[in-house]
NULOMI-119757 format. One record per residue (C-alpha): residue number from 0; x, y, z. Coordinates in pm, whole numbers. Example, Ala and Ser with C-alpha at 12.3 -4.5 7.8 and 13.67 -1.06 7.14 Angstrom:
% NULOMI-119757
ATOM   nr       x       y       z
ATOM    0    1230    -450     780
ATOM    1    1367    -106     714
% end
This chain:
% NULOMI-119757
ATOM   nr       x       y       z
ATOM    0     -84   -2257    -467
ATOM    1     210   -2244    -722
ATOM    2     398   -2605    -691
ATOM    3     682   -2422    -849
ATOM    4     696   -2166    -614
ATOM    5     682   -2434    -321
ATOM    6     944   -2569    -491
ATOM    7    1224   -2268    -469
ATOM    8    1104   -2223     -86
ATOM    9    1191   -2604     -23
ATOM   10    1541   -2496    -194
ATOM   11    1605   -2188      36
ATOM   12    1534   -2408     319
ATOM   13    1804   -2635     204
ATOM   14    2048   -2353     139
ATOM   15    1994   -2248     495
ATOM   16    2099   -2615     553
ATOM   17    1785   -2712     710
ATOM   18    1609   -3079     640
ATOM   19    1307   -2941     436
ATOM   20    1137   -3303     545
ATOM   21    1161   -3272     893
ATOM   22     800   -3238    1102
ATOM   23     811   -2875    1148
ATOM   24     937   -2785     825
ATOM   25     710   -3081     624
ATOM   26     493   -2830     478
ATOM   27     639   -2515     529
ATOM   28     732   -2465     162
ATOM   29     377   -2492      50
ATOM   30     262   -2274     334
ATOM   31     530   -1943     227
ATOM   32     429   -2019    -163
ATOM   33      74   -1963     -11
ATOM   34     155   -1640     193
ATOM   35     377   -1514     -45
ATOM   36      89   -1539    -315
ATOM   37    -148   -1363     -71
ATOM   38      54   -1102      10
ATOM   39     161   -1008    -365
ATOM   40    -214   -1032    -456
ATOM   41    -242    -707    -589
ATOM   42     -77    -811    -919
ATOM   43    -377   -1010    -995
ATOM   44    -590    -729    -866
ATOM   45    -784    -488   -1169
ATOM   46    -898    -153   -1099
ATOM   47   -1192    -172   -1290
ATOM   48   -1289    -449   -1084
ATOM   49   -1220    -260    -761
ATOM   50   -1430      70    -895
ATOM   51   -1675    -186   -1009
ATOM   52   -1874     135   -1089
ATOM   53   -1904     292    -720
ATOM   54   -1817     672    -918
ATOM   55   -2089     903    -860
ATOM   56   -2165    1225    -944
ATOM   57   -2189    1508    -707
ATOM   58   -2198    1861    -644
ATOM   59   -1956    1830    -350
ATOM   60   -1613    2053    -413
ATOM   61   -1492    1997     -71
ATOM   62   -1228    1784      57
ATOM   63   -1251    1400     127
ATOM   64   -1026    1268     343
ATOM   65    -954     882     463
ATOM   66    -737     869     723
ATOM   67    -526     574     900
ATOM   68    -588     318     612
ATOM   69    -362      48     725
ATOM   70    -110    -116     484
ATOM   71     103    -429     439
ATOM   72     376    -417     171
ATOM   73     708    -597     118
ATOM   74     984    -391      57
ATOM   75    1144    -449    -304
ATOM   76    1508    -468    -187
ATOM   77    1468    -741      73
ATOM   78    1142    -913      59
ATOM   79    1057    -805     450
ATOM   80     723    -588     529
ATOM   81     673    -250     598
ATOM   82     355    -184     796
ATOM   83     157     175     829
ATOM   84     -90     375     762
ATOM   85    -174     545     428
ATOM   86    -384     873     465
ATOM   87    -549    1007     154
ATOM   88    -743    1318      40
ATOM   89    -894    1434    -292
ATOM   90   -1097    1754    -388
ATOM   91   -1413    1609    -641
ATOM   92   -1494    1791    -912
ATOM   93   -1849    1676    -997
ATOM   94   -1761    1297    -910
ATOM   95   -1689    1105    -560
ATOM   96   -1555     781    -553
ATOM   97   -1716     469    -310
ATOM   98   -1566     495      -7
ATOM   99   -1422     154      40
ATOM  100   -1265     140    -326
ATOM  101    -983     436    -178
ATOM  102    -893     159      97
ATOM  103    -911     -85    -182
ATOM  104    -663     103    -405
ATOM  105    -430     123     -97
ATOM  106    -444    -254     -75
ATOM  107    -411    -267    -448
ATOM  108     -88     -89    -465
ATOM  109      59    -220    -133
ATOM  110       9    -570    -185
ATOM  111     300    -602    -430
ATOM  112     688    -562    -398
ATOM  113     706    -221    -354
ATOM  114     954     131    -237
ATOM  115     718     324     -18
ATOM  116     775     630    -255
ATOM  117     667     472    -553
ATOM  118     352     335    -322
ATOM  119     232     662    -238
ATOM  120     268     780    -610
ATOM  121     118     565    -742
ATOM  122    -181     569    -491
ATOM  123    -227     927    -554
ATOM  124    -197     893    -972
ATOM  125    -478     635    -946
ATOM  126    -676     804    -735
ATOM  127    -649    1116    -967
ATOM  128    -685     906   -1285
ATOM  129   -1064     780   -1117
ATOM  130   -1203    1040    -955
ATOM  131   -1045    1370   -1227
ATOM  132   -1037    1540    -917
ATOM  133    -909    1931    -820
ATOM  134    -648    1774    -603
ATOM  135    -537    1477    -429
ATOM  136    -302    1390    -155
ATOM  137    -140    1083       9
ATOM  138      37    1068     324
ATOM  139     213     711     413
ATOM  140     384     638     710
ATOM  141     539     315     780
ATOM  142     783     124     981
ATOM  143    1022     -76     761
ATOM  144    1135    -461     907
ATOM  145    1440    -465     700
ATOM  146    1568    -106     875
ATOM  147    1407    -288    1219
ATOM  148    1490    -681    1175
ATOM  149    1860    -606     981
ATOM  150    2118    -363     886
ATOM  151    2123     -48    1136
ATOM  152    1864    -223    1367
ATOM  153    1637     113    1432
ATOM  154    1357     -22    1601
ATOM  155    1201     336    1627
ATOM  156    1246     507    1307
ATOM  157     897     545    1057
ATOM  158     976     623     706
ATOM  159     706     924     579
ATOM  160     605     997     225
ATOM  161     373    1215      88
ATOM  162     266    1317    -299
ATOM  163      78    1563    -351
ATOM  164    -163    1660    -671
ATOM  165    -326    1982    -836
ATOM  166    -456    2208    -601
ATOM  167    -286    2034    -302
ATOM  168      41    2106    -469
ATOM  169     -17    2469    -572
ATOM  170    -310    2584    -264
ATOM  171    -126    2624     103
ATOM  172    -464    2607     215
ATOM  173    -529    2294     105
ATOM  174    -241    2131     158
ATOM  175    -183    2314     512
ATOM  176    -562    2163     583
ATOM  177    -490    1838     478
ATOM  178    -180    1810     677
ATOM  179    -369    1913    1009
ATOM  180    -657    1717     974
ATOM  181    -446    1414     929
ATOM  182    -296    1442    1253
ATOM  183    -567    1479    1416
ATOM  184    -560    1810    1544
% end
């Protein structure tokens, strides 16, 4: 845990004109420098440690899809979370990726201050950087706390994004199939 971190929480607490030292509060500044690290781990995450190799070759040109990957990011502008689900897709062209390591570049990505647009671009430029695939596409959706918690209050709304790549961008097909199986139909 960052001491220095813990240190600017115990600040904010005082700003807010609370008494840092009080029971409930004793540790509290420790205990946000903790979650705070946690939840802006991916920073301190590496791809090639998240591949860790799992790239193998195969003669499968169909579609792979995850769906309903769930996410955790704090939003840039406000340090609150937005929560969803990331859905991605990519076409192999003579390599698949491990199936796990597309959940783990989710995480990867989410886990830092983030704009949900720039999330799912940058999701679906990795993803296309490891795999040299045909196509790929990424589908968020996400409810944001600082449009729920603040502001206009919309407890209701979901934010969606979507990027796609290569043959998801220029085949209707693919893009068109993509989109349906994603919601399920």
């Amino acid at each position: 845990m960052d001491t220095e971190l813990a240190l600017h929480y115990r600040a904010i607490l005082e700003k807010l004109g609370e008494d840092p030292s009080r029971e409930g509060l004793r540790d509290t500044p420790k205990r946000a420098a903790k979650a705070m690290e946690f939840l802006t781990r991916g920073y301190q995450t590496e791809l090639d440690t998240i591949i860790n190799g799992a790239i193998f070759s195969s003669d499968n040109d169909e579609m792979v899809i995850v769906r309903d990957i769930e996410l955790y990011s704090l939003c840039e502008h406000h340090l609150l979370p937005f929560i969803g689900k990331a859905h991605v897709a990519y076409i192999p062209q003579g390599k698949v990726l491990g199936l796990s390591k597309i959940a783990r570049i989710v995480d990867m990505f989410a886990r830092r201050l983030q704009i949900q647009e720039n999330l799912t671009k940058q999701i679906a430029d990795c993803i296309q950087t490891v795999t040299q695939a045909a196509g790929v596409a990424v589908s968020i959706e996400a409810k944001h706390l600082c449009m729920m918690m603040r502001g206009v209050e919309k407890q209701n709304s979901v934010m969606n994004t979507s990027v796609m790549l290569g043959s998801f961008r220029t085949n209707q097909a693919s893009r068109n199939e993509f989109l349906q199986l994603i919601r399920g139909n």
